[in-house]
N, C-alpha and C positions, 0 to 999 in steps of 0.2 A: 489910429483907430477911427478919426471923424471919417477921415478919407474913405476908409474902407467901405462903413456905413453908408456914407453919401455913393459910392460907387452901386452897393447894391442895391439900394432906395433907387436910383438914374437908371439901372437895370430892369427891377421890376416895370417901371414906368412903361419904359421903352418897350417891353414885349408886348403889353397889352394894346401899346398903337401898333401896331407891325402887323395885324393881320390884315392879308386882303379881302378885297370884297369877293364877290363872284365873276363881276365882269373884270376884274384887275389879272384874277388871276387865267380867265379863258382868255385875255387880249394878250395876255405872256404866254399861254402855249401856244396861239397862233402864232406871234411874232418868233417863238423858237420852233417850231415847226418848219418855217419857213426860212431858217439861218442855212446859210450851204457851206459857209468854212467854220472849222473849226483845229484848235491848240490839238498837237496830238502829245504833249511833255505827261510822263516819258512814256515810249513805245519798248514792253517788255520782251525780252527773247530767252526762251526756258530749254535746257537740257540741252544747248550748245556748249562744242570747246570754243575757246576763246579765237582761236586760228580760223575757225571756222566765219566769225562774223566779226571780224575786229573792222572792217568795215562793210557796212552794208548799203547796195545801190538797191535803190526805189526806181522804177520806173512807174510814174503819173501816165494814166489813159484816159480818152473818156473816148465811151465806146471801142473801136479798134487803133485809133489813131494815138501815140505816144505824145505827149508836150511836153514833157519834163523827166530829165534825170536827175535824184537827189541822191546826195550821200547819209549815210551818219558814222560816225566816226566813235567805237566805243572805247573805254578807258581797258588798258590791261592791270590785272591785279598783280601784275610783278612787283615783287618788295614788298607786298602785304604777307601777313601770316596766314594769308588764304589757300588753300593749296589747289582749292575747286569752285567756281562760285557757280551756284546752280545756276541762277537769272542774270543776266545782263541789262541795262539800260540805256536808249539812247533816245532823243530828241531832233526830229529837223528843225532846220531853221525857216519854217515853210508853215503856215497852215495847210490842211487838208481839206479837200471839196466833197460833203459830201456825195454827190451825184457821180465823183470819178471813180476807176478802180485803182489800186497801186499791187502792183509785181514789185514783193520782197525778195531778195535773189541771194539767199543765205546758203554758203558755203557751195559743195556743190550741185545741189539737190535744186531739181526742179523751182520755180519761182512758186510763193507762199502768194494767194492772191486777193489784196482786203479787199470787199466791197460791199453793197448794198448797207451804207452806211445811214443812220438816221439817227436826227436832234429829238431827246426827248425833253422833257419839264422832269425836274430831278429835286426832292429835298435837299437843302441844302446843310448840314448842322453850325445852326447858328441862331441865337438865342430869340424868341418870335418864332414868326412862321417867316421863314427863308427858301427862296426858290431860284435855281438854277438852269443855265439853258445847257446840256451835255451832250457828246456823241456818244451814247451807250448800246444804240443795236449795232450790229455787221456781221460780215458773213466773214472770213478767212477760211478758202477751196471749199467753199460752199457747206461748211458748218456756220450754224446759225449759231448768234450767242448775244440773249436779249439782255440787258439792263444789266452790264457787266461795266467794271472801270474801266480802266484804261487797257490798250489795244495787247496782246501778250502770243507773241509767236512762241509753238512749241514745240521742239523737233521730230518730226516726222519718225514712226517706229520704221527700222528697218528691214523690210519683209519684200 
């Protein structure tokens, strides 16, 4: 029981120093403003079969020129009691630029294409005032999707 008390007594403490000033916290959206890579874990893929993206090749651009082909490699639900899963998940092993574009090249359908990527200053939930540096704008074929989590490809209606 001390324990516990002394843990939330060290907690209270601690949120009341945790806040930043003003300039703390404008020299952290400059400094995230200006980040160009970032973690893309994980990269969602929605209303796919499994066949269809059980691996998926990225092609990295910037501008018109290709630098990079990556894979991701996704798990299949065989031997689960799943019989359909809506979303898939996968991760590169790569951070992302945001200034580049990448061509997602899922199943057979035209390449899915992320870009116009942007670092914002993001709350973070954590006890205080917590701030984080994230990639939540982009565009994926030129729909725009502001202050969204993580990146979530989703299969093209067939028309």
């Amino acid at each position: 029981m001390k324990v516990n008390i002394f843990l939330i007594v060290l907690l209270l403490c601690s949120c009341e120093n945790s806040k930043w000033t003003d300039k703390e916290r404008t020299d952290f959206k400059k400094k995230c403003e200006g980040q160009v890579y970032f973690d893309t874990n994980p990269i969602y893929f929605s209303g796919f079969e499994f066949n269809e993206i059980d691996t998926v090749m990225i092609v990295e651009k910037e501008a018109l020129v290709a630098l990079d082909t990556l894979y991701i490699y996704l798990e299949s639900e065989s031997g689960k009691k799943v019989y359909r899963r809506i979303r898939y998940s996968g991760t590169p092993k790569v951070q992302f630029n945001i200034s580049h574009t990448y061509e997602f090249y899922l199943g057979s359908d035209k390449p899915y294409v992320l870009s116009n990527m942007e670092m914002i200053m993001s709350p973070q939930p954590v006890a205080g005032e917590g701030w984080g540096c994230v990639m939540r704008n982009y565009s994926i074929d030129k729909n725009t999707f502001k202050d969204k989590g993580n990146i979530n490809f989703t299969k093209r209606s067939s028309e």
